[in-house]
C-alpha positions in Angstrom: -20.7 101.0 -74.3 -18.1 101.7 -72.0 -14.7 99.9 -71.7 -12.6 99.5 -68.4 -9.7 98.2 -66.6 -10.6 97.1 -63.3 -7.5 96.2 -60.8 -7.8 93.4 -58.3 -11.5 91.8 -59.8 -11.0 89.0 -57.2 -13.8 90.1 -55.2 -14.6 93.0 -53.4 -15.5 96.0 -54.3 -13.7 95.9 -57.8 -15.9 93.1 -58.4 -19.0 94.7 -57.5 -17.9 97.3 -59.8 -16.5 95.3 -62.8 -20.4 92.5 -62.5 -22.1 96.1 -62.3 -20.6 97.5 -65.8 -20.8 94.1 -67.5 -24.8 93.6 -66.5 -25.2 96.8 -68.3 -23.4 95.8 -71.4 -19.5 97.3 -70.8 -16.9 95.6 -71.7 -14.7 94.5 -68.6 -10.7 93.7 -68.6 -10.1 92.8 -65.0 -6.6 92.1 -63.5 -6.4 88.9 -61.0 -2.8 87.2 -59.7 -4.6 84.0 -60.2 -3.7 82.2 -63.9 -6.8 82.4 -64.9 -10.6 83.4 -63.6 -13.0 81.4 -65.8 -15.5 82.6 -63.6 -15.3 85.7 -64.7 -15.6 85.7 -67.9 -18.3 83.7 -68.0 -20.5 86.4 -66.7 -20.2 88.2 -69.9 -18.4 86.1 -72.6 -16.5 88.5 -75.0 -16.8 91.4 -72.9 -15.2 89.9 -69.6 -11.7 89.2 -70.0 -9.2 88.4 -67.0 -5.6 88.8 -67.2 -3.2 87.3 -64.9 -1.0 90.4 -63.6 1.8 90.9 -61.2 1.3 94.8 -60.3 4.5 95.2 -58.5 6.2 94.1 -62.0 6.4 97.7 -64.2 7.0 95.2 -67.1 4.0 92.6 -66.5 1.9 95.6 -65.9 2.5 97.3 -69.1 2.1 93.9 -71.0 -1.4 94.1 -69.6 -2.3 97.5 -70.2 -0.6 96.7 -74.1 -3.1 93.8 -74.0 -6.6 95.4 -72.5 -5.7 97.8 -75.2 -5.7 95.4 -78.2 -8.7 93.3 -76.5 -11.3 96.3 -76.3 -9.6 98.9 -78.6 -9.1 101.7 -76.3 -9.8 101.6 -72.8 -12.2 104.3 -71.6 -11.7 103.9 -67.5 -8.8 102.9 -65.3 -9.6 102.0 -62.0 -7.1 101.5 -59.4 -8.3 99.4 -56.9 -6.3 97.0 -56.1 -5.1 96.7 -52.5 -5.0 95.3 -48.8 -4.6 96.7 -45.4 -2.2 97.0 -42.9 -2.7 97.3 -39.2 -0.4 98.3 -36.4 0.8 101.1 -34.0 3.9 103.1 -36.1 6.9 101.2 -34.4 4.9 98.5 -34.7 5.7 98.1 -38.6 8.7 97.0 -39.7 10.2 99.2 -43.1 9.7 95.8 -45.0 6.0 95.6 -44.1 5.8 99.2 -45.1 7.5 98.8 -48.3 5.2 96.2 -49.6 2.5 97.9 -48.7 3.2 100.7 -50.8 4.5 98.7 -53.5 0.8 97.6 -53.9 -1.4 100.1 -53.0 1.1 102.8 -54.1 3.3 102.1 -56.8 1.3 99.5 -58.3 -1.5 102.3 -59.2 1.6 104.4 -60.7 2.6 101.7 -62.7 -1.0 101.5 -64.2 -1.2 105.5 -65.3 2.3 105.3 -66.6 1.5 102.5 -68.7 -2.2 103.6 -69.7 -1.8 107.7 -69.8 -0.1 107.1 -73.3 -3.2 106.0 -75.2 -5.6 108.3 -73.2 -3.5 111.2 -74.2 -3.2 110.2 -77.7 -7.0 109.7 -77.6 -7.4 112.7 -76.0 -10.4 110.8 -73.6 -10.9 109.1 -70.7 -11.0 108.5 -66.6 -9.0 107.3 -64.3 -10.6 106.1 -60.7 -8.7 105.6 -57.7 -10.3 103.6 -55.1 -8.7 104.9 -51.8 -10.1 105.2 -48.4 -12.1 108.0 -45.9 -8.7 106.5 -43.7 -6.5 108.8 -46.6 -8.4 111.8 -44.9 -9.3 111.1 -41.8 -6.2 109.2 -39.6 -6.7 106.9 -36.8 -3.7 104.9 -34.6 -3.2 101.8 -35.6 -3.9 102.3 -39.4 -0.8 104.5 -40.2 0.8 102.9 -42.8 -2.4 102.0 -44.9 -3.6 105.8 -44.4 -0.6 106.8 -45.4 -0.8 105.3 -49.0 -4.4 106.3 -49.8 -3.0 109.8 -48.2 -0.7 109.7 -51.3 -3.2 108.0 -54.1 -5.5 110.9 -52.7 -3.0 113.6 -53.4 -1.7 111.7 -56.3 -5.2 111.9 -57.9 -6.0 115.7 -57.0 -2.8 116.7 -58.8 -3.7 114.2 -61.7 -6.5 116.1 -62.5 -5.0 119.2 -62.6 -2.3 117.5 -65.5 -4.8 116.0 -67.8 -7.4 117.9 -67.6 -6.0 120.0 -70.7 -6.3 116.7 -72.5 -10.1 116.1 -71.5 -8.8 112.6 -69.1 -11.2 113.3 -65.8 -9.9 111.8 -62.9 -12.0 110.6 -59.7 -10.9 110.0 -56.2 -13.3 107.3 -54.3 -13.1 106.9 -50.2 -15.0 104.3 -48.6 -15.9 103.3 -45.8 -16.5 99.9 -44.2 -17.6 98.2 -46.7 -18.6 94.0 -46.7 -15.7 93.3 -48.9 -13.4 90.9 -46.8 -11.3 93.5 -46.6 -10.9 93.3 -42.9 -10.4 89.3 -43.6 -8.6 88.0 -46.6 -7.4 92.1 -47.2 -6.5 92.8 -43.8 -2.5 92.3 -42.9 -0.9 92.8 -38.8 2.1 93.9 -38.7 4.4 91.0 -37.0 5.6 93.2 -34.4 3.4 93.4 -30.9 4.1 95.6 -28.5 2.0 95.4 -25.1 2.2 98.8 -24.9 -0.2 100.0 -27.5 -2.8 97.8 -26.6 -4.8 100.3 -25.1 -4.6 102.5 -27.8 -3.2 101.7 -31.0 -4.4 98.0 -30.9 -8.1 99.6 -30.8 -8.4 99.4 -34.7 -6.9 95.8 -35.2 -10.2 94.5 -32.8 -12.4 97.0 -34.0 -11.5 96.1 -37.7 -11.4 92.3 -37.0 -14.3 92.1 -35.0 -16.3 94.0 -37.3 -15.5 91.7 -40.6 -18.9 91.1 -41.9 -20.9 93.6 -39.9 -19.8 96.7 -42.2 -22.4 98.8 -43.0 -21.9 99.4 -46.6 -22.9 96.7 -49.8 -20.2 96.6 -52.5 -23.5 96.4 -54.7 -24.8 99.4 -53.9 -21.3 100.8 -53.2 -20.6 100.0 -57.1 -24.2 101.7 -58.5 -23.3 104.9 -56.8 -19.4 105.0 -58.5 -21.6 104.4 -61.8 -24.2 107.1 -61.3 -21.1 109.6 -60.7 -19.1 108.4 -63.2 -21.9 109.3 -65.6 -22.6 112.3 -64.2 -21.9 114.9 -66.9 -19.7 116.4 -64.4 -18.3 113.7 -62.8 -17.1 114.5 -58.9 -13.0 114.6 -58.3 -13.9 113.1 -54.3 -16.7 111.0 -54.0 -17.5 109.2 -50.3 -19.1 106.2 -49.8 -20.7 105.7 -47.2 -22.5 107.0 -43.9 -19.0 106.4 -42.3 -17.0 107.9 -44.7 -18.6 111.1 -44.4 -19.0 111.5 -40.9 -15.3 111.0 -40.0 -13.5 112.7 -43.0 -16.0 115.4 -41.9 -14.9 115.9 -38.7 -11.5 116.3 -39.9 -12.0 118.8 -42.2 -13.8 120.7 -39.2 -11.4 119.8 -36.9 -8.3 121.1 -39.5 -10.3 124.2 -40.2 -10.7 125.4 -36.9 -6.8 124.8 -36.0 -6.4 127.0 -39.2 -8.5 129.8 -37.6 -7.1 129.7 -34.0 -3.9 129.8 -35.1 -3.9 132.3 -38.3 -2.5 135.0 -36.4 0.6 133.4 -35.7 0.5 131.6 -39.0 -0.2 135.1 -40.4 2.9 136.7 -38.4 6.0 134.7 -40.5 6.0 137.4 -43.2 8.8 139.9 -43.7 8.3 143.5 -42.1 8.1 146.1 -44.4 11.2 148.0 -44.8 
């Protein structure tokens, strides 16, 4: 049996995930900024537990790492998955828009490792998942700021594994797609500012993201089998994609990068000091 903490079990995908692991007998502690989630817990008495967390609070998130700790006695996988979107053209979002964004979807997940790392290293076991996004590797105007903090979680998650590997903690970066979450509902924030300038351009991804909510391609049900099937893996992947979506476009980037790398090596080649 396998224990986790699940951020942001409110629905979504870290639902998906957290009803998958309890219907094969895990033992669930799920984070939710409502008081309580009875109905939660009564999928899986004893093994589902819900704790009311404020993740931008370094204090009420340690308290909850403290108590998913004495609940399960040791938790095996962390996954960070709490967080919502942002949409708008760059000067379109105002530094306090950004900053809560990344409070959340950043700093939130930091607080997490810095709370739980302790006990993993001590145990010298365990996972940590970071949900983040095929937008943290393939950018697209109007999605800046949100791309930007699964840019960081994604880079945040590469170098994680190379720290804690020594002490056996695996680390796994997942990037979906569009998934039918409610992420481009409920999840989805527009920046306040509107600027008729952008609205053939930039403004593309608020309609296409709106418009779409509901039509996504990708089921959290499925979505949360395949995280399972690679978790388990004996060699469990550091990037795993999700979705049709998610591996055409950060595809295309990587292409797209590698062949700016090659038409351009000789100059980048041509910086080095002359021998003397």
């Amino acid at each position: 049996m396998t224990t986790w903490l699940i951020t942001g079990i409110g629905g979504g995908l870290g639902r998906a995930l957290a009803e998958a692991a309890l219907a094969r007998g895990d033992t669930v502690v799920g984070t939710t900024r409502k008081a309580r989630d009875p109905q939660f817990e009564a999928l899986a008495p004893g093994r589902a537990h819900a704790l009311c967390v404020d993740l931008t609070d370094e204090a009420s998130v340690k308290a909850a790492v403290d108590r998913a700790e004495e609940i399960t006695g040791g938790i095996d996988r962390l996954v960070n998955n709490a967080g919502y979107g942002l949409i708008g053209a760059i000067e379109e979002v105002s530094i306090e828009e950004a900053k809560a964004l990344f409070d959340v979807n950043l700093f939130a997940p930091l607080r997490m490792l810095r709370a739980l790392l302790p006990y993993m290293r001590a145990r010298r076991a365990g996972h940590v998942v970071n949900i983040t996004s095929v937008s943290g590797h393939a950018p697209w105007a109007g999605t800046a700021l949100y791309g930007a903090s699964k840019y960081a979680m994604e880079c945040i998650g590469q170098t994680l594994a190379q720290e804690v590997a020594p002490m056996n903690i695996r680390v796994t970066n997942v990037a979906p797609g569009g998934f039918r979450t409610g992420f481009a509902a409920a999840g989805l924030k527009i920046a306040e500012a509107d600027i008729a300038d952008y609205e053939d351009g930039a403004h593309f991804a608020r309609r296409s993201l709106t418009e779409g909510a509901g039509k996504e391609k990708g089921d959290p049900a499925r979505g949360a089998a395949a995280i399972l099937t690679a978790l388990d893996a004996a060699e469990p992947p550091l990037h795993l994609f999700l979705g049709e979506d998610a591996l055409h476009y950060a595809g295309d980037q990587l292409a797209f990068v590698g062949e700016q790398m090659r038409a351009w090596e000789a100059l980048s080649l041509s910086t080095a000091f002359e021998p003397a």
